[in-house]
C-alpha positions in Angstrom: -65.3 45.0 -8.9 -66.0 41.3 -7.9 -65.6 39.0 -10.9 -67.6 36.2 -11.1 -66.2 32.3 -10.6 -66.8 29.3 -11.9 -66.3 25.4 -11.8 -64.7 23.8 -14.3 -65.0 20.6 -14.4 -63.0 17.9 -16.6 -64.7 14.3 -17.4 -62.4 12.3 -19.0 -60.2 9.6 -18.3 -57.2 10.9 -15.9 -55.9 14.3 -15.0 -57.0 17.4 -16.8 -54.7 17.9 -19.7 -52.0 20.2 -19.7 -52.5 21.8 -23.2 -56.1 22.6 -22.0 -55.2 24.2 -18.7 -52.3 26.1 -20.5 -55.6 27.3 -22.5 -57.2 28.8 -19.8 -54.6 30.0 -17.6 -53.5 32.4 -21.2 -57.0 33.5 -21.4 -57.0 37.3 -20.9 -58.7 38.2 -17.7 -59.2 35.5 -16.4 -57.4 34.1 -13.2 -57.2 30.4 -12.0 -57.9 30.7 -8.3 -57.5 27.2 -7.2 -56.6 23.6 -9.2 -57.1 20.0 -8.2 -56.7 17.0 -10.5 -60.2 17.1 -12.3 -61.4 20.8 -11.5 -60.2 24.7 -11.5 -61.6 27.2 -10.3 -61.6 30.2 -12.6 -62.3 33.8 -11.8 -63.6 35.1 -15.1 -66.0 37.1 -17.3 -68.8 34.1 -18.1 -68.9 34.8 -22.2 -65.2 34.8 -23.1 -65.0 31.4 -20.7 -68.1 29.7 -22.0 -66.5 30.1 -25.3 -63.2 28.5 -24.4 -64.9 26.1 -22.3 -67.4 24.6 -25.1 -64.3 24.5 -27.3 -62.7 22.0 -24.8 -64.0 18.4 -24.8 -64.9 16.6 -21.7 -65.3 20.3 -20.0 -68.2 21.2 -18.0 -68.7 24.9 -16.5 -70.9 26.1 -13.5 -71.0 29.1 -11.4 -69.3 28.4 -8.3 -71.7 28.7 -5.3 -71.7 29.4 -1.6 -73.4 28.5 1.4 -73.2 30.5 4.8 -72.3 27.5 7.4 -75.7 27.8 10.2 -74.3 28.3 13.8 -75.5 25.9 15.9 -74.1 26.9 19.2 -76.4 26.2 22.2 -78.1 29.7 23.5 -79.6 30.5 26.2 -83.2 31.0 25.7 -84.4 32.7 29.8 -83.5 32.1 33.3 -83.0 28.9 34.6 -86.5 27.4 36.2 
């Protein structure tokens, strides 16, 4: 079964603090998939995250969202004229 992710995002001033991360990474089912400076990105169950989340300041959590990339390789449409 596919878990759902999300974006978590942290506003304040500097890095995302440790003690808050710490948080989230002991969160029971829930995985940290991918980290950078101000975000994770957290493979979870939404409930038990929103409730960590809007315990958090300076947190803000959205579903993480994909885009298929369009091909736009020349084709050829017919026979040269």
């Amino acid at each position: 079964m596919i878990r759902p992710r999300f974006i978590l995002r942290y506003r304040g001033d500097g890095d995302t603090p440790e003690a808050d991360v710490a948080q989230l990474r002991e969160l029971p089912d829930a995985e940290v998939v991918d980290a950078s400076p101000k975000m994770l990105l957290v493979e979870s169950e939404p409930e038990a995250l929103r409730a960590l989340v809007e315990t958090l300041p300076d947190w803000m959590m959205a579903p993480e969202q994909q885009y298929a990339v369009p091909d736009t390789r020349k084709r050829v449409t017919g026979p040269p004229e």
